[in-house]
Each structure stands twice: as C-alpha cells, then as structure tokens.
N, C-alpha and C positions, 0 to 999 in steps of 0.2 A: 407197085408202090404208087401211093398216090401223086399225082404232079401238080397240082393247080390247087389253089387256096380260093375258098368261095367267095369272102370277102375282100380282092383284088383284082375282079372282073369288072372293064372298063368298055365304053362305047366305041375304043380302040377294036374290041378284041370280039366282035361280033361276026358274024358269016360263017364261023368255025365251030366243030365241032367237038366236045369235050364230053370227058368222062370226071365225074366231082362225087364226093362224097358228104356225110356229115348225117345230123338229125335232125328228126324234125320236130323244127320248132314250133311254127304256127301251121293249120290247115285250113283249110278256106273252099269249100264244096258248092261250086256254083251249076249242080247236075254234071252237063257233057263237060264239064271242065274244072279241075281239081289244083287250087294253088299251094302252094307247099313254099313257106320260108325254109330254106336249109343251112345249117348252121355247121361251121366247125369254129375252128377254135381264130379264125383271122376275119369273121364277121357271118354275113348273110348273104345267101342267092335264093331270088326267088326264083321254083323250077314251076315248067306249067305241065299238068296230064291232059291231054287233050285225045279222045277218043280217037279223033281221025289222026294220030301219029302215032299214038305210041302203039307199041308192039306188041307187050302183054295184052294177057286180058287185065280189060279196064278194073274189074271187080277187084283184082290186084291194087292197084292207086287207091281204089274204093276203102282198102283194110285196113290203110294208114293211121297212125293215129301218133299224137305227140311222142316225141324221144325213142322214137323208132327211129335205128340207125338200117341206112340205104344208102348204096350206088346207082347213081342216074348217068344217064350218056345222053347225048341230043345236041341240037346247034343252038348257039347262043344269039340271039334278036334284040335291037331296040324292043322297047315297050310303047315309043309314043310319046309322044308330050304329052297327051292328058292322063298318062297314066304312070308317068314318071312320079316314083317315090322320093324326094328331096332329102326325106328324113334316113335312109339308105346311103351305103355308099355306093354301093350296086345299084342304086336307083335307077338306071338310066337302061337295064338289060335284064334280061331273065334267059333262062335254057329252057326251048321248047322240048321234051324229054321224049325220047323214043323209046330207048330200054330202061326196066327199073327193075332193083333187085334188092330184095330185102336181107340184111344182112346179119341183121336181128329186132326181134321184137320187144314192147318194152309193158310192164305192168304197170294199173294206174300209178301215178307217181303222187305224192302226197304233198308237192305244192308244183305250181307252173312255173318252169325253169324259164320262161320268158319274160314273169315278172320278176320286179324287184319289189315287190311287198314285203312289209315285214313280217318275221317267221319264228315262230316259237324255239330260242334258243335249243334245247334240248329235239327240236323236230330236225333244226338245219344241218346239227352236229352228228347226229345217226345217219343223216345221208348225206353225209359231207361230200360224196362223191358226185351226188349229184346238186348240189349248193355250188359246185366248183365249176358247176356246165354253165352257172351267170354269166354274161357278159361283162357285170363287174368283178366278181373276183376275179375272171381272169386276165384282166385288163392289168389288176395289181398283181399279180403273180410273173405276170412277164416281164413289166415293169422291175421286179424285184429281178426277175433274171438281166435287164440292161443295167440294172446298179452296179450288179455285182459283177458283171463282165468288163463295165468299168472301173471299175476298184483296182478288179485283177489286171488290167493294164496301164493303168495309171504306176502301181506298184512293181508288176515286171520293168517296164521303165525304168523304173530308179534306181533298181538292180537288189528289190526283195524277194528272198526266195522261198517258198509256199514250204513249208515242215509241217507235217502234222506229230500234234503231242496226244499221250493215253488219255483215253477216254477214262480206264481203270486207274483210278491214284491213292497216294494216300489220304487221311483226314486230315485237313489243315484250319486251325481257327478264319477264316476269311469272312464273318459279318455273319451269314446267314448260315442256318442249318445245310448240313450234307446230306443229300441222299448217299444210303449207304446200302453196298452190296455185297451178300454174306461171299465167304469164300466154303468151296467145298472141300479143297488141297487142304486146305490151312481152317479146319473149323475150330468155330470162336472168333475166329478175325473176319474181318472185313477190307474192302475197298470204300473209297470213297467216288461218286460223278464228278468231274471235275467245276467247282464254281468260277475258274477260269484257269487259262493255261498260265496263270504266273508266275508260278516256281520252275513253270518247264524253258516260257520262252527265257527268262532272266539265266538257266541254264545254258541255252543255246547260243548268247552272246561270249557266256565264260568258255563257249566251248568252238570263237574265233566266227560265225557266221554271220556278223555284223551285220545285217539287216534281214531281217525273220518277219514273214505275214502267214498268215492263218483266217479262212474262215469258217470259226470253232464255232462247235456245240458246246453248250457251258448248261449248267445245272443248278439251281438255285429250290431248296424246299422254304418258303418264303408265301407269305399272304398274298392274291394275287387283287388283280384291280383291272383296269381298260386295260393299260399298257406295258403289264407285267405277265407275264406264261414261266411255268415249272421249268422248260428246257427255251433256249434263248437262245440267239445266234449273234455272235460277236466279229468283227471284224479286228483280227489282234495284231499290233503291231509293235515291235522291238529293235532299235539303233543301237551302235556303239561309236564312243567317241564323238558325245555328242550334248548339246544341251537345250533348254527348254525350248530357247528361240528356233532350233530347229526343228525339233516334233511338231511343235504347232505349225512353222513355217510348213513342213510336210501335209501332215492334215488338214486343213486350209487348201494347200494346191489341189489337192485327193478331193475334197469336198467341192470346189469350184469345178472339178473337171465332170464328179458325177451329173450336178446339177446342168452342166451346159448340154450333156451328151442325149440327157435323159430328158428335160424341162424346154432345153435351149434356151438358158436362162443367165446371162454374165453377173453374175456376185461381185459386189463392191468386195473392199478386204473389209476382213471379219474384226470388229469392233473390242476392245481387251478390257475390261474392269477387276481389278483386284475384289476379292471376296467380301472383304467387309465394306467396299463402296456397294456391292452387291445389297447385300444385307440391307444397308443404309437405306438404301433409295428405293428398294422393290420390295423388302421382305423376302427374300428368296435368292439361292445359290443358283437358282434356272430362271432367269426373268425373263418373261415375255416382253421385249420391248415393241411390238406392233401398236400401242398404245404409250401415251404420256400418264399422269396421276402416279406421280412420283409418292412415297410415304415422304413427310416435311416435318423436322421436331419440334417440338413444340418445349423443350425440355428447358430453355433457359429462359424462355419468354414467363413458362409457370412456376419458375424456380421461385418461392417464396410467397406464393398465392395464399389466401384467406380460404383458399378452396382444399381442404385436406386430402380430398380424394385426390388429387394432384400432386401436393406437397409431399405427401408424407412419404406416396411412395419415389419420388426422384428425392426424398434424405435420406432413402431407404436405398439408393444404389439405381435406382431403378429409369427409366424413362419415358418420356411421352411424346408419343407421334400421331398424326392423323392423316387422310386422305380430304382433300378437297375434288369434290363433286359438282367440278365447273358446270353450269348454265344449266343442271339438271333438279336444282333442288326442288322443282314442284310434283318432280317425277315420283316423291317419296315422302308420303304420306306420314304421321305417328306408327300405325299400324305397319306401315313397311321399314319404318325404323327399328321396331320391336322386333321384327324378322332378322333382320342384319344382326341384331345384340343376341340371339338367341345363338345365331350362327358362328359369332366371335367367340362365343361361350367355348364350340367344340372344342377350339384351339386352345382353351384353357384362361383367355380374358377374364376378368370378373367381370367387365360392363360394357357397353360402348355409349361414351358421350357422344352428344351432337350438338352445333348449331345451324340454323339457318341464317342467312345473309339477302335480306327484299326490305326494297323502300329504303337502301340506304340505313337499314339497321338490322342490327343482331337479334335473331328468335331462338327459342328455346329455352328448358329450365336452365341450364347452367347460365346460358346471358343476363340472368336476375343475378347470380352469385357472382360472375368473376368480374374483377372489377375492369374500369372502365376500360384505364391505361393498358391495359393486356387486351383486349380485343381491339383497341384503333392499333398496338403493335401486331400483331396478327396479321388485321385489316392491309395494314402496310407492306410488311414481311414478305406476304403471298401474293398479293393482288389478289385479293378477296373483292368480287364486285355481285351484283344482286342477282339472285337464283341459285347460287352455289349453295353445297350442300358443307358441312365439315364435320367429317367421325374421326373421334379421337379414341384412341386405346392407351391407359397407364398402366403400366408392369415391367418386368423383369423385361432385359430384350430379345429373350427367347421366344416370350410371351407376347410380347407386341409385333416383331417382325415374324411370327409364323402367322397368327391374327391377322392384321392388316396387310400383311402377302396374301392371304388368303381372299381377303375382302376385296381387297383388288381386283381381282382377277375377276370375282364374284360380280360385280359390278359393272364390269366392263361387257361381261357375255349381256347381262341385262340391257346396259343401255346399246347394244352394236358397237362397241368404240374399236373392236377389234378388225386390222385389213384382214379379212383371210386368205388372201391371193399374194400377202406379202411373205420372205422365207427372212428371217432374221436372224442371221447364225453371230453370234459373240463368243468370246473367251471370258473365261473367271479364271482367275489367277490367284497363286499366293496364298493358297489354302490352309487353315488352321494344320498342323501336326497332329491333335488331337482331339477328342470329343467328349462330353461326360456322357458314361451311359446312367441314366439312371436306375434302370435295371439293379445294375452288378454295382450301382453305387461306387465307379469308377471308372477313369477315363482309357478311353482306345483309340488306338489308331482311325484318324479320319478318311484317310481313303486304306492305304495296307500299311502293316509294318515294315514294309523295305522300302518305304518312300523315303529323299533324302530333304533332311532337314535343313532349309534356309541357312542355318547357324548353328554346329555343335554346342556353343557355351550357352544357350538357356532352353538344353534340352526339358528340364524339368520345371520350367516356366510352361505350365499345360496351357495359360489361358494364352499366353503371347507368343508362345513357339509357332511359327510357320513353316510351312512345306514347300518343294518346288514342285508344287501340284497344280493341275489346271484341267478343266472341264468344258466341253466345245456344248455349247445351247443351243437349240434351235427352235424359236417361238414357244418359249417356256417348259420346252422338256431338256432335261439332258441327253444328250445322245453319244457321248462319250467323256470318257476321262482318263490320264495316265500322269506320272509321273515321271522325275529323274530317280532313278532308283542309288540304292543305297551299293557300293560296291567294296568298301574297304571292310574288311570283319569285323574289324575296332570298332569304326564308328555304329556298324549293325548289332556291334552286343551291347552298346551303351543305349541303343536305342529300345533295344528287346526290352535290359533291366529298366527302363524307364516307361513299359508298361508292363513291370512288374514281373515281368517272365523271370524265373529261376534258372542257374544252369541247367538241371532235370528237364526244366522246361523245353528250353532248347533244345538241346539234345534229341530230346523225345520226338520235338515237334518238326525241328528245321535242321537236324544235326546233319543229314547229309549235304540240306542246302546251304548251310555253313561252313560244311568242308570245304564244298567247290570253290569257295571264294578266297583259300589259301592259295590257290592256285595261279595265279596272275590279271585276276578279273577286270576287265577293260568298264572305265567308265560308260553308263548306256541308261538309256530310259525310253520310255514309249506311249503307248496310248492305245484302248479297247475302244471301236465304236458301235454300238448298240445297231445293229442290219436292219432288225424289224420294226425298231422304233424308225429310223430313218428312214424306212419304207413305208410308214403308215403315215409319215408326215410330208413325206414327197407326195405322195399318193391320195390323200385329203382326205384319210378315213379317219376317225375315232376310235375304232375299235382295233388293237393291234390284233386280235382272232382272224381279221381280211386278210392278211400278209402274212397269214402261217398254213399251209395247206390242209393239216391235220392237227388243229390246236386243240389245249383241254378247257376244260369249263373250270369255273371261278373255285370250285374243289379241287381242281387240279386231276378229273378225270376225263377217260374217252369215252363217251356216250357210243362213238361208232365201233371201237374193237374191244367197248366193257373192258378198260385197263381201268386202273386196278384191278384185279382178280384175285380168285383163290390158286390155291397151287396143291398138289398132291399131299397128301402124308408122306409119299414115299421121299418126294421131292425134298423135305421138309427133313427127312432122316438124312437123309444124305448130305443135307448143308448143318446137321447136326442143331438143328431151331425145334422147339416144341413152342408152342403159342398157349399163353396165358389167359383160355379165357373166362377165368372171371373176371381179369381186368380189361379184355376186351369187352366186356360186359355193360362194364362200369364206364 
C-alpha cells in the first residue's frame, strides 16, 4: 500500500529513503538527467533520474512521457538554494530515484492535465476522468468532502440521526417536472426520482424519530443554468417539537461550524430580513448584500407628476423605483444607457428612464419634463450629489423588483463594487403562502403545500397570506430553504382546498400522507440545504459542474457514459413501452 503522500515532503524528512507513487505530470530531459514533477492527489514531488544512480536502464526514464502512472524509490535531498522551487510546497527537496517502475502507460491525452486552460466544454466532459486529475478540481472535491464530514458531525452532535428515504417514489405535484421510471411488475405505471425527500422525512417525524438528516440525492427535470444540474445534492434536515427560531437557530450553528472548519473563517450571526423588506430594498428573495445601491421609491415623490409615463402607471396600482449610480455617472455613456434598457426589457420593463446629476444639475431627457419640485425632492431624499447616475423602472412590482434586481447586480459586476472574499449569509423570512402562476392562470403554493401558514383566518387572502417559511442566502444565491410544516389534518385539508385540490385530489395525490397525520403527528419543521451550491460558493467557483465529479451538460446529458441512450426493443417489451416515432419525429 502506498505510505507517503508526495505533496507532504518537508526538509525535515531528507536523508531517507522512500518509495512514492503518482503521474507524471511535467518532464524535463536535460540528457544525463531526466526531471519528472510527480503528482498524486496531496500535490507534487519532484523525482531526479540521474544515470549514475538509478538502476534501470536509463532508456527506461527516457520512455516517460506525461500521465504515465510510476513507482519510484530512492533518497530524498535538499535541492539547494538556488534551486529551490518557492512556488512548490516540496520546494525545498526532490527524491534522487534509484528504482523506477512503470506501472502503466498513458495515450496522448487531449489536453495537458497541468494546465488550467480553458477547454471545450464537451472535450472536458468525455474525459472527465481525466479533467478530475486538475489540481483544481480536486482541490474542490476534497473540499466538498471536509464540508460534508462536517455537517455530519456538527449533526451527530445534536443527536440527528442519518435515514435514508427511496430513491423509487411516488409522483407528487412538487414545482418541477418528475423524472419518471416505467415499472416492469406493474406495466403502465410508473415511479417517480424523488425531487426531495419531503413526504418521507415529514413521515419519519410522525413516526417519533424527532431529528432526521440526510445527505440525499434529489431529482429535478427543470431548465438547467451555472448553478442548477438534473440530479442535486441536498443536505435534509427535520425536528420535532419545534419552531422556526429553532431551525434557523440550528442552521446558523451547522453553517458557522462548516465555515470555521473548512475557511477558518468566524461568521458574525447571520443578518434576518422579512421577504417583502427583501423585495423592497434588492429586488430579490436572494440579495447579495456584498454591496450597498439599494432599489429607493420613488413612488410618492412622482405620485401626480405632469409626466404620464410615471403617473399613470402608480393610478394604475403600479410603482416606481430606481437605483442610484453613486460617483459613477461618467462611466456610462447614452450608448451604455441603451444597453442597460435593452436589458431591463428581458425582465419585461417597458423602458428604463435615467437622469444624470454634474455641475450641481439634473441631465437627461426626462429632467426637461419633470418638474422642478420633484428633482430638488429627489436631490434631497437620496443625497444625490454630482456624477451620480439614476435609472428608474415604472411598472407593476413584479416588473420593477425583478428589473432593477436584476440591474443591480448587473451593474455592480461592471463597476467591481462587489468584495469577493466576503461570505454573506442572511435569513428572508415570512414568506408569501402563495404565488400566481401565470402559466396555469392560478395561484400555488410558494415554497410546498404542507407549509404552515402564519394565520389560518386569511387563508384565502392569496396576496397577504404568509408562511412560516424562510430561506438561508449566501452572496445572492439561495442555498437553502425549509419551513414549519403543517401537522394538524384540519388545518392541511383547508390548505389543500385553498389551492384548489379536490377530495379525488388528495386522495390520489397525498392520501396516504394524509392518513399518517391521523395518527398523533408531533408538531415539526425543518430545512433542505443545497451541498453543491454551497460547495461552489465556499470554493470560489462559478460553475457548479466543478463540485459534481460526473455532472451533465446544459441538456441535461453525459458526454462521458452517452446517458441518455437507447435501450433494446426487448427492453422496451418488457416495461410494455412502444415509442412513438413520428412524434419523436416531430
């Protein structure tokens, strides 16, 4: 077995003779003498072949060539001051190698596992296995294994105990489509992947094991993006006899212990805003608060303006806000104003006003129209001083807080306003009950249906119902969310019928997890936190594909084992499926 890790050899540990493994990463052929960086998975050693020592024939060393995996043996040496590597953590020693033994050879490889250049998504993804021999990715991969080692002990601590739930379950409405898996027993039906273990952990509380953790596989067929993958890794967690202030109080602890173990990083306590201060201030239920440029209304200062575009829509219900562009306004041009309103447009804006503020006065077309009183109130309001920039968005406040949330952010990458070395984790709180979909042209459940509602008497007040829901942020992603769950029947069938479920409905959908709740169900609630996301943001990468060993591509396929596939005819008789293709066609 091997004993020694190449990248843990110190100018302690010289005189001695060692036997070390690994590949090879760089080679270096100076004639009588052959340098060879060797790599395993804890750093680099550099080994020397030096005709007058080693054993073999030299022609042997000679063969070498990158990601050839060898065992070398020989005594470990200073290098010397002038030849000490700084930029090494081995720098300071090398193994002069006497025996070398090839222990496999390797075909050209189709990029150089020593660089970190960048590499044709679909080339990196086919040989993931060797994309994984980086010294970055595997830096995050370990990484992900000390999160999770503290997780799992932060939570044995408190006296959670690890269950796993089916992977195999039923179909349950939960937001996003199911993957769904034929059955061969039972043809014509199906399984569902589970899109988390919900219904199972909220089970295992009714079933007395008052604190339950899980780190589950969850399944989502859903659009994918950086920070979203087809199969996801959650860290699940479920209490009994308990309420909000303590999950989050839990989560919180759990979070400050990963970060100090992993970072060595002490977290202040984590910061609490109710959801619609959220809203208000950021445009967003995940704000990044690393930066200030708060969204500021502007809704009563324009209430009755001569300017219609303004007016009409706040008589219209509607409101107006903007983002001030402290000490940056020369940074942006007409032409890069135009770009901004193009971009407000995605979000469904109809425009984006601006003014500028130099020399003590107001520019732009709107500052010929609005009148005077409204921009020294403004002026005042904000502390508007010279170079600032000001975009305003009027619309619905769907339309302006997903806009100007979005421009925010937008703006901030541009100008550097963001620390990236800062972690900023807060709570959102007090989440709506409900949401319109526009789709289905009616409202659903905001986070699930067994969340409990703030208040039974205005259940059916969709826009003011609130939840005892909350969401843990960290630098503007979400990275977890949970509720107090619903536990009395009563209150969970007024809840069902108030998004419209039928008895049939239930029955069909939740009737077993309905039953168990006749049963004596202990008040409980808990919280999912997103692994990879957390890992990708501990870890300082952008792309959550770093933090999954074997991830799919933006299609939701595997380049390296061609999943999606075909499958037999025979296959296909047996789960009693014929494929329809003229409308795979189509």
């Amino acid at each position: 077995m091997k004993k020694y890790n190449n990248g843990e050899f110190r100018a302690k540990d010289v005189g001695k003779s060692y036997e070390v493994y690994g590949w090879v990463n760089k080679r270096r052929d100076m004639g009588g003498v052959i340098f060879v960086d060797l790599r395993d998975r804890s750093g680099i050693l550099q080994v020397v072949f030096n005709r007058d020592f080693l054993k073999n024939d030299f022609k042997l060393a000679e063969s070498l060539k990158n990601e050839y995996c060898i065992k070398v043996s020989g005594k470990l040496e200073l290098r010397g001051e002038r030849l000490d590597n700084p930029n090494l953590d081995t720098g300071e020693v090398e193994l002069i190698v006497e025996n070398l033994e090839i222990l496999s050879e390797c075909d050209i490889v189709p990029f150089n596992v020593y660089e970190d250049a960048f590499i044709n998504e679909n080339v990196s993804l086919k040989y993931r296995y060797l994309e994984l021999r980086k010294e970055r990715l595997q830096k995050i991969i370990m990484t992900r294994h000390k999160i999770t080692k503290s997780i799992r002990e932060y939570l044995d601590r408190e006296g959670f105990i690890d269950i796993e739930t089916p992977i195999l379950c039923k179909s349950t409405p939960e937001g996003a489509r199911d993957y769904i898996v034929p059955s061969r027993i039972s043809k014509g039906s199906f399984y569902a992947l589970p899109q988390s273990p919900q219904i199972c952990k909220q089970l295992l509380m009714v079933s007395g094991f008052e604190k339950y953790y899980q780190i589950a596989k969850c399944f989502r067929d859903e659009d994918l993006r950086s920070d979203r993958q087809p199969e996801f890794t959650q860290v699940d967690m479920e209490m009994s006899f308990i309420e909000e202030e303590d999950v989050m109080n839990n989560t919180e602890n759990l979070l400050k212990k990963v970060v100090k173990d992993v970072l060595n990083i002490d977290l202040p306590d984590f910061p609490r805003i109710p959801y619609k201060e959220a809203m208000d201030r950021f445009g967003s239920d995940k704000p990044d608060t690393r930066f200030e440029m708060e969204l500021l209304d502007l809704t009563d200062i324009l209430r009755g303006t001569k300017m219609n575009v303004f007016n009409n829509v706040i008589n219209d219900g509607g409101i107006v806000k903007c983002l001030i562009v402290k000490n940056n306004g020369d940074k942006y041009s007409r032409s890069d104003v135009e770009h901004l309103t193009n971009f407000v447009k995605i979000y469904g804006a109809k425009g984006l006003a601006w003014l500028k503020y130099d020399n003590d006065t107001f520019n732009g077309v709107i500052a010929k129209n609005l009148e005077e009183e409204r921009l020294e109130k403004m002026k005042e309001t904000f502390n508007i001083s010279n170079n600032d920039l000001i975009l305003i968005v009027a619309d619905t406040k769907k339309i302006v807080y997903a806009s100007l949330g979005a421009l925010r952010l937008k703006i901030a990458r541009e100008l550097n306003l963001i620390d990236e070395n800062k972690l900023n984790f807060l709570w959102v709180t007090d989440f709506p009950m409900y949401e319109y979909n526009e789709t289905e042209k009616r409202y659903k459940s905001c986070h699930h249906p067994f969340t409990m509602p703030k208040s039974i008497d205005n259940l059916h007040d969709y826009e003011n119902c609130t939840a005892k829901a909350y969401d843990i942020v960290l630098n503007g992603y979400e990275v977890g969310g949970g509720s107090i769950r619903i536990h009395n029947p009563k209150v969970q069938k007024i809840v069902f019928e108030s998004l419209g479920l039928t008895e049939e409905d239930i029955k069909d959908k939740f009737g077993f997890f309905v039953d168990a709740f006749k049963y004596g169900a202990p008040p409980h609630g808990g919280l999912a936190l997103g692994l990879d996301r957390l890992v990708m943001i501990l870890t300082k990468t952008d792309n959550i594909k770093d933090v999954i060993a074997f991830p799919k591509t933006q299609s939701a396929s595997d380049i390296m084992m061609e999943a999606p596939s075909d499958v037999t005819d025979d296959q296909l008789k047996e789960l009693g499926i014929k494929i329809d293709l003229e409308e795979l066609n189509e």
